[in-house]
N, C-alpha and C positions, 0 to 999 in steps of 0.2 A: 581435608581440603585438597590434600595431594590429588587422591583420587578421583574429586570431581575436576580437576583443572584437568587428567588424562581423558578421562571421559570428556570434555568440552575440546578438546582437541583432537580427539576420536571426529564428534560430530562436525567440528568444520569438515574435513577431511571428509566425510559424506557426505557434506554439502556441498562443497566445491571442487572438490574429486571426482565426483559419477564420469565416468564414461559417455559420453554422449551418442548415442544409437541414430543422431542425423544423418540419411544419404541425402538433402537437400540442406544448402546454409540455412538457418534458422536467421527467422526476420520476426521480431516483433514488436507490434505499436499498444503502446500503455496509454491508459485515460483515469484518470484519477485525480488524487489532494497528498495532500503533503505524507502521507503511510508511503508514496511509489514514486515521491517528487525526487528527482536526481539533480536538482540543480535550477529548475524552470523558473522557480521566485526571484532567486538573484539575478538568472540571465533575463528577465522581462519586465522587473520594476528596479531590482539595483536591491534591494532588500540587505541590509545585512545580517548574513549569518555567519559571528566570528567562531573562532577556537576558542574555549575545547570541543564544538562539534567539529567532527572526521577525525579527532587525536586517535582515535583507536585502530586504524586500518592505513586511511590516508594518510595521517601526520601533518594534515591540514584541513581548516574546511572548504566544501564539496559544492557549497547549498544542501547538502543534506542535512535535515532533522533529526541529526542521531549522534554517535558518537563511533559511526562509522559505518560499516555497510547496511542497506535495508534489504527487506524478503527479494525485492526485483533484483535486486545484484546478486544476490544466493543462485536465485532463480534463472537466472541470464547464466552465471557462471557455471551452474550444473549442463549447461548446452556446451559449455566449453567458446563462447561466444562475450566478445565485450561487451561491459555497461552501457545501459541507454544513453545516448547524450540528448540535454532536452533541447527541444525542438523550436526553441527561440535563441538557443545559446548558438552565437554566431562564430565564433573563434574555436575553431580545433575541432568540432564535431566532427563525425563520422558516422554517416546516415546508410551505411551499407547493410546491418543487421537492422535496420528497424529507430525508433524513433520516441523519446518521451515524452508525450503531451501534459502529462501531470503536473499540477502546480500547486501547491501550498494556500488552506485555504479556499479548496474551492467545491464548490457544490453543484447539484443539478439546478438549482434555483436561489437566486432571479434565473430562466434563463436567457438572458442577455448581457448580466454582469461579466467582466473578463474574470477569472476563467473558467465559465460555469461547463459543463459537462458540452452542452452545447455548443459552446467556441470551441471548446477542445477538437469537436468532432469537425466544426467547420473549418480549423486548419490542419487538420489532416485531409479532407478535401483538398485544400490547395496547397499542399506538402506532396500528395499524389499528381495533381495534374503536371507540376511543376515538376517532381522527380522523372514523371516520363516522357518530357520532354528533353530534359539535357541528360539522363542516365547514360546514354551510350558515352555520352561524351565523360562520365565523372565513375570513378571504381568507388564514388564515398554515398550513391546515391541508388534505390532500389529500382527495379526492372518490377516489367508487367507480373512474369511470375514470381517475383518477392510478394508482392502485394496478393496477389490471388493466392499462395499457400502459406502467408504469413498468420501469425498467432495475433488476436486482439484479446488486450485483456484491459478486463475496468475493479476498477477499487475507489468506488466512491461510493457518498452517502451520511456517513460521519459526520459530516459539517451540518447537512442538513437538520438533523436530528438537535446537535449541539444548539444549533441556532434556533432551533424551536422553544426547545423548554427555557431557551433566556425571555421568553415571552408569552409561553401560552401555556396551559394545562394540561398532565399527560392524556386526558379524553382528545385536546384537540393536537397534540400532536400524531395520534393514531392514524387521527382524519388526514392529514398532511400526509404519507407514506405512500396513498397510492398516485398523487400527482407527483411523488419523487422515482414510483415507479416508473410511470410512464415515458417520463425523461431518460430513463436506462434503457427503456423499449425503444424510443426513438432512436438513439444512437446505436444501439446495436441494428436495427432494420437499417438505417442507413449506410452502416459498413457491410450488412449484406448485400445489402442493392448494387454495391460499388465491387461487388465480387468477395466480398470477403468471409469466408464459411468455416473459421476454428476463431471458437470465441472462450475465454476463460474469465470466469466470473466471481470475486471474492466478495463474500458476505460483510458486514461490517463487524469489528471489532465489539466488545464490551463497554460499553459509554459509561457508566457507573463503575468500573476499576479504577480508571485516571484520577491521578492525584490530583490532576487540576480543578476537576469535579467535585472531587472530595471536600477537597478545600474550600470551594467558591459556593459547597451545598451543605453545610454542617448538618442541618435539621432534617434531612430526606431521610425516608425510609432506608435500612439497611436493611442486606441479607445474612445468613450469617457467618459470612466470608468481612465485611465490613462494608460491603458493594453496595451500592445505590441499586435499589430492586429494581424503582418506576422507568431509572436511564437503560438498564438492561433490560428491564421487558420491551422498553420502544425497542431496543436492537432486535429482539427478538423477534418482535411482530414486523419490523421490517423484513430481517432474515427471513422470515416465515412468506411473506409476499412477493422478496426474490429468488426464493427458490420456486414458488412456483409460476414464473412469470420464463425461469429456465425452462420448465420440465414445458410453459404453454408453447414456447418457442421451437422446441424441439419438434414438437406436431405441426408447427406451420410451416418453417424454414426449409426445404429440402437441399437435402444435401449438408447442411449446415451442424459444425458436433461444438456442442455450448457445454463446456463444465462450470458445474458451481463447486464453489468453495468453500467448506464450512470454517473461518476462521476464527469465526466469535468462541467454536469448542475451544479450538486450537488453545485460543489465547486467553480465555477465562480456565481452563485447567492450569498452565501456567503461572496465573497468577494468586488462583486459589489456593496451589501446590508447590511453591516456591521449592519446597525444600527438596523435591523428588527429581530436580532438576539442577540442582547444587544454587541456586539464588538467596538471596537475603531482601528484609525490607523492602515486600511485592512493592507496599501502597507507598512507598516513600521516591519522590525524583532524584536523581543521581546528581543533575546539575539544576541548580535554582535557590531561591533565597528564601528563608522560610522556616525552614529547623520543622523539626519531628512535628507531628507523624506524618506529614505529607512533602514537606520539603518546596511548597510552591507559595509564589506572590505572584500574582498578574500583573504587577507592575512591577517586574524584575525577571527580564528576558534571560534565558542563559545567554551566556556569548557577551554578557552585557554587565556592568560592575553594578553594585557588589556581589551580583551572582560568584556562587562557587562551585565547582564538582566535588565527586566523591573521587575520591582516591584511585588510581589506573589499578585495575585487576581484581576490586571487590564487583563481585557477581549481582549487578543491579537489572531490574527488571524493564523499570520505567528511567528515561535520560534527562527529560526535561518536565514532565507533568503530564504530558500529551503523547509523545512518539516513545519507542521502543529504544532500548540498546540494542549494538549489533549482536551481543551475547543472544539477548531474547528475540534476535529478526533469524539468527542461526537456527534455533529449535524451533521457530515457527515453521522455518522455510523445511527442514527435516519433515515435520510431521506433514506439509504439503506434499514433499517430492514421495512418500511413503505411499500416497494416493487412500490412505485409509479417511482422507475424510473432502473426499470427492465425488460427486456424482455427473457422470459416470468413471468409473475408476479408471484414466488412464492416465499413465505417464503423464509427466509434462513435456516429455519431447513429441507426443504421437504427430501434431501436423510435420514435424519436419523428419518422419521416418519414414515416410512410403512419397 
C-alpha cells in the first residue's frame, strides 16, 4: 500500500503540476450534469450538499458530488488557471477564466426543464452579451477575445440515458439517443455561430458500473466484470453516435477543432481493473447506507444521516453510488491530459497555445 500511496502522489503531481504551454490566458465555458457541476445545484436551487463531500481537498463542501476535486478541476488546474465558478453563484465568483454552466441533474431533455442542455446554452448567451458589455469596466469578467479563443467543453448525456430505462425498454431507449444527439448538435452550432471554434467533447461514462444501478437493478443482465451489459451498451451506442456526430462536424464547421473524448474507456478499465490502479471495492460506494456489496439506498443521500463514509485514505472508486472520488477523477483526468484516448490527439491546452 506504501507503494501505491507514492505512486497516487506521483499522479496528482502530473495532474496538477503540468506546466502550461498558454501564450494566451485560458478561458473556458463547461455545459454539463453533475460529472463537471462545481457548485451550480446549491448556488441555483439552494440544494443541500453537506460534508463529508469536499472533506478530501476542500475540508468543506463545494456543491460538489465528490469527496473532493472533479476531472474539471484536474483539468482547469493542469492550465495552471482557477476552478470554474458556476455561473449562478453570485457571491465571490470570478468570471475572468471562463465560466460553469453545469448543473446536477441535468439533461438534453425536456428541453425546456431548468437545467437542460439547452438553458445552459441560453445563459451563456446572456452571460456573453452581458460580459461585454461591462468587461472593460470589470478584471472578473471576459473580453471579445476570451470568448472567440475560449475552450467549450460538454459532458452530458448520462441523465438522459439513466432516465430512460426507469421507463422504457433497452430497444426504445436506443430510439431515444439520436434526439439526445441532436440536442448536442444544437448547442454546439450555436456557440459556433456566436464565434466559438475549440470545442471538447466527453463521451458518457459506463451507466451499468454505478452502484446505484446495481442496486436499484439486481436482475439485469451482467457482464462479467458484474456490470450491467444493456446499461453499458446504451452508453456505448450512444458513444458510438457521438463520436460520429464529432467527426460529421468537423466536415461542416470551418475553422472549428471539436475533440472527443473517450471516457466511457477511461473509466470502465478503472473499474474493471481496480487493482492496477491501487483501488479497492470498484462496485461498492464510499459514502451511503446500504452495506456490501454496493453500499447505496435511494433513500439515504450521503451528506444526510444515517448515511456514512468510508474511512479518509482507503482507495475507493465510486463516493456516493453515482459520482466518482477525487482519487478516481485524478487518473481519469491523467489518462485524459495523456491525449491517448482522444481524437484528434491534442493537448488539452492547444486553444490557449497559439
Amino acid at each position: 500500500m506504501a507503494v501505491v500511496g507514492v505512486a497516487f502522489v506521483l499522479l496528482l503531481v502530473l495532474v496538477t503540476g503540468v506546466e502550461s504551454r498558454c501564450v494566451k490566458k485560458p478561458v473556458v465555458f463547461n455545459f454539463g450534469d453533475s460529472n463537471s457541476d462545481t457548485g451550480g445545484l446549491v448556488a441555483g436551487l439552494g440544494y443541500p450538499i453537506n460534508l463529508p463531500n469536499g472533506r478530501q481537498f476542500f475540508r468543506r463542501s463545494t456543491g460538489r458530488l465528490s469527496d473532493g476535486r472533479l476531472i474539471i478541476d484536474f483539468l482547469c488546474g493542469s492550465l495552471g488557471m482557477r476552478y470554474l465558478s458556476p455561473y449562478l453563484e453570485a457571491l465571490g465568483s470570478d468570471f475572468s477564466q471562463g465560466a460553469n454552466f453545469a448543473i446536477a441533474g441535468s439533461a438534453t431533455q425536456p428541453k425546456y426543464q431548468p437545467f437542460s442542455l439547452h438553458i445552459q446554452v441560453q445563459q451563456f448567451l446572456r452571460f456573453k452579451a452581458r460580459s461585454l458589455e461591462l468587461a472593460s469596466d470589470s478584471p472578473r469578467l471576459v473580453g471579445a477575445d476570451g470568448f472567440r479563443n475560449a475552450l467549450y467543453m460538454f459532458d452530458i448525456g448520462q441523465n438522459d440515458l439513466s432516465a430512460a430505462f426507469s421507463n422504457m425498454s433497452y430497444q426504445q431507449v436506443l430510439q431515444k439517443i439520436p434526439s439526445v444527439l441532436e440536442e448536442i448538435k444544437a448547442a454546439i452550432m450555436t456557440i459556433y455561430k456566436e464565434g466559438g471554434k475549440n470545442f471538447w467533447i466527453h463521451n458518457t461514462g459506463p451507466l451499468g458500473c454505478l452502484p446505484q444501478k446495481l442496486a436499484m437493478n439486481p436482475k439485469e443482465l451482467k457482464d462479467q466484470h458484474g456490470f450491467i451489459k444493456p446499461y453499458n451498451d446504451a452508453a456505448q451506442a450512444f458513444n458510438a453516435g457521438l463520436h460520429a456526430l464529432c467527426r460529421e462536424l468537423r466536415t461542416q464547421l470551418r475553422n472549428a477543432k471539436i475533440v472527443y473524448v473517450d471516457i466511457y474507456s477511461i473509466k470502465y478499465d478503472l473499474i474493471a481493473n481496480p487493482a492496477k490502479y491501487g483501488f479497492i471495492n470498484p462496485l461498492m460506494a464510499c459514502c451511503g447506507n446500504g452495506g456490501p456489496p454496493y453500499n447505496y439506498n435511494i433513500n439515504v443521500t450521503c451528506g444526510l444521516p444515517p448515511s456514512q463514509s468510508c474511512r479518509m485514505g482507503l482507495r475507493y472508486i465510486n463516493w456516493d453510488g453515482v459520482h466518482y472520488t477525487e482519487a478516481a477523477s485524478a487518473v481519469v483526468a491523467s489518462k485524459i491530459l495523456s491525449t491517448a484516448f482522444s481524437e484528434p490527439r491534442f493537448t488539452f491546452d492547444y486553444f490557449c497555445r497559439s
